[in-house]
N, C-alpha and C positions, 0 to 999 in steps of 0.2 A: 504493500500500500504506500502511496505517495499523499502524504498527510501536511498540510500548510500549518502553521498556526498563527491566524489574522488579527489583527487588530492596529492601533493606531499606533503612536509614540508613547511612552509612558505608560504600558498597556499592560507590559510586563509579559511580552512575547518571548523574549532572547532567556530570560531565567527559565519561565515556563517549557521550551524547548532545552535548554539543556537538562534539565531535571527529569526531562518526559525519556531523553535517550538515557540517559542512567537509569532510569528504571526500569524501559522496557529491552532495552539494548539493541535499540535502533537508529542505524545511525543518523545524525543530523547537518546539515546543510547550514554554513550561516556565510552568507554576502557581504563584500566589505561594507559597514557601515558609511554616508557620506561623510562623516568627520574625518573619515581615513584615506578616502578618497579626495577630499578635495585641494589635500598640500601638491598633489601632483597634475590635480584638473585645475584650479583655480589657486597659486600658489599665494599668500598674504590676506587671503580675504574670510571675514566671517559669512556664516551662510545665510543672514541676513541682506550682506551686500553683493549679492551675485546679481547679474544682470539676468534677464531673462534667455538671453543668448548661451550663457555660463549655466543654468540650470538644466537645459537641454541636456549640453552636454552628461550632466552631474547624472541626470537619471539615463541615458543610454547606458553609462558608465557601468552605473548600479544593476541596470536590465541585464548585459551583457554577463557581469561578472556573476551572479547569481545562476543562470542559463548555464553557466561552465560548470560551475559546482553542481547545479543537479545534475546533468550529463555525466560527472562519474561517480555518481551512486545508483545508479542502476533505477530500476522500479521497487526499491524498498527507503524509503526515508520520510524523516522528520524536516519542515522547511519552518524557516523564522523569519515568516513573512512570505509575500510574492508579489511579483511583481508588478499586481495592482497600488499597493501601496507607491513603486515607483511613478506610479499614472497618475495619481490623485494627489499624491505630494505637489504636482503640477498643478493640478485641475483645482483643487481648493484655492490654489495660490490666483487663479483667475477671477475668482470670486471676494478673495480677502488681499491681496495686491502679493506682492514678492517678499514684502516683509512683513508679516501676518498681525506683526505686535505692533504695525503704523496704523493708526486708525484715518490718517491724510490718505495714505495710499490708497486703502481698500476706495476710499470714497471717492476719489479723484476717476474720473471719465477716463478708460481706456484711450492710452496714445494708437501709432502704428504697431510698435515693439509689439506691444499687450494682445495687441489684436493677432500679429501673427504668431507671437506664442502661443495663443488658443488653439486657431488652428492645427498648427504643428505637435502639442499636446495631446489634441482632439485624436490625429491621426497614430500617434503612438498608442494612444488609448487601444485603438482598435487594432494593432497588433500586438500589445501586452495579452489585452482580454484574450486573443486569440493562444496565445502562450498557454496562458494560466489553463484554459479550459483543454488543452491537449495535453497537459503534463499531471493535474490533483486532481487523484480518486475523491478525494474531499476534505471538507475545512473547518477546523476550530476555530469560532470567533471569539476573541476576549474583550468584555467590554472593557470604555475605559472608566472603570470604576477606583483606579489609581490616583494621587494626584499628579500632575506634571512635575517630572525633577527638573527643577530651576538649573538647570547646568549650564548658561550661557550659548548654548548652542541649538536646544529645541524652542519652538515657538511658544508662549506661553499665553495661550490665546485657547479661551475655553470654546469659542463657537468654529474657531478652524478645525478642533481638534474634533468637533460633534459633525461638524458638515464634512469630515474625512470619514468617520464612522457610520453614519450612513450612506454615504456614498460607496463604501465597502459592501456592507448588508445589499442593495439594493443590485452591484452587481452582479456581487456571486446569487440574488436570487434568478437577475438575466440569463447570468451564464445555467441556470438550472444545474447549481456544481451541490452536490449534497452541503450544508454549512451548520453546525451546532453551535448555537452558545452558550458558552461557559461563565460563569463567576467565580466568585471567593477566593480563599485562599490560595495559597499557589500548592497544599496538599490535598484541599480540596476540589482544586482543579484536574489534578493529575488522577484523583481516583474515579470524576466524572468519567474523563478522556477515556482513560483502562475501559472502565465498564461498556462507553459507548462503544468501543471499536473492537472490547474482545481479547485487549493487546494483552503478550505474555509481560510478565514481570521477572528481572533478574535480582532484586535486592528491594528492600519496603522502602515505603515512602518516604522516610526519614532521613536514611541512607542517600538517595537519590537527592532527597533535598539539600542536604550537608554538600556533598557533592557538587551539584549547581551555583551553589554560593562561593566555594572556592574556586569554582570555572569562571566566574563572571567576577570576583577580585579581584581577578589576573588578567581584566580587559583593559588595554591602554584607552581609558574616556578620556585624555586629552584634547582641549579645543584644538580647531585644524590650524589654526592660527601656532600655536603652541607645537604642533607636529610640524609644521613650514619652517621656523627657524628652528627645530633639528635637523632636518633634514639639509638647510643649509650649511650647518658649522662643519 
């Protein structure tokens, strides 16, 4: 089974996938994050100041690199995220402006730029959706029942963060992709998961959670800004 697990920023995707593959011992897929990605796309800039031409870029990047990792895991894996999220990280952004947290932007009248980043968005849309629905037998949604970690790098904008999540729900109900969702806890989440899908378990809940927390300690969350002058010195 080729299993996503959805949801927005904040959502508590990335813990919940590795906790899920420790416990069921399946492996799991994770995409370079765009903080990691953009010292090399957009070198000195927060992801705030990317132009709309720079963001294209950012989610091909992300589309691409994610498409390579599932590729060789065969037809059994754990995904942390997909590639809808690359589509709608855009798509909301046409709606709430480039920098979610301007309340000018959003409100200011589409220039040229804007207009054809919709477009060109628009059309990614429709061969992401296309992805998505050739690659997952089906999808965990998480809602976002989190709050946002203030980390200087995700948007902290409650209604960007609700008009990505249903625009998530509304497509996998298009794409007619089977999609369950989930709450609580992240032990309570993983015992849903198991139960729904039947999954075997190699070690308890506990275990796997301990586990997951030490994998995700060991994540360099440094701003990209932060990772651009290491990468220079």
């Amino acid at each position: 089974m080729k299993l996503a697990i959805s949801g927005t920023y904040s959502s508590g995707k990335t813990r919940t996938v590795m906790a899920l593959s420790h416990l069921t011992g399946i492996p799991r897929t994770l995409a370079k994050a765009i903080r990691e990605i953009m010292p090399e796309a957009v070198p000195g800039k927060k992801l705030a100041e990317v132009t709309p031409a720079e963001f294209l870029q950012l989610m091909m990047r992300r589309h691409v690199g994610r498409a390579v990792a599932e590729s060789q895991l065969g037809d059994h894996f754990l995904s942390d995220g997909s590639s809808l999220q690359e589509w709608l990280y855009g798509a909301a952004r046409v709606l709430h402006g480039m920098d979610p947290n301007s309340t000018t932007a959003a409100a200011a009248p589409p220039d040229e730029e804007m207009l054809f980043f919709e477009k060109v968005v628009a059309h990614f849309g429709f061969a992401f959706k296309q992805h998505v629905a050739q690659t997952y037998d089906a999808f965990v949604h998480l809602r976002h029942e989190l709050p946002i970690a203030d980390d200087g790098h995700r948007p902290m904008n409650h209604h960007f963060r609700t008009t990505i999540d249903e625009m998530l729900l509304s497509t996998l109900e298009e794409l007619r992709i089977p999609v369950h969702v989930v709450s609580g806890s992240f032990p309570d989440r993983l015992r849903r998961i198991v139960g729904l899908f039947d999954l075997p378990t190699v070690m308890t809940i506990d275990e796997a959670v301990a586990l997951a927390s030490a994998d995700y300690a060991q994540l360099d969350l440094r701003l990209e800004t932060e990772r651009a002058r290491a990468v220079s010195r």
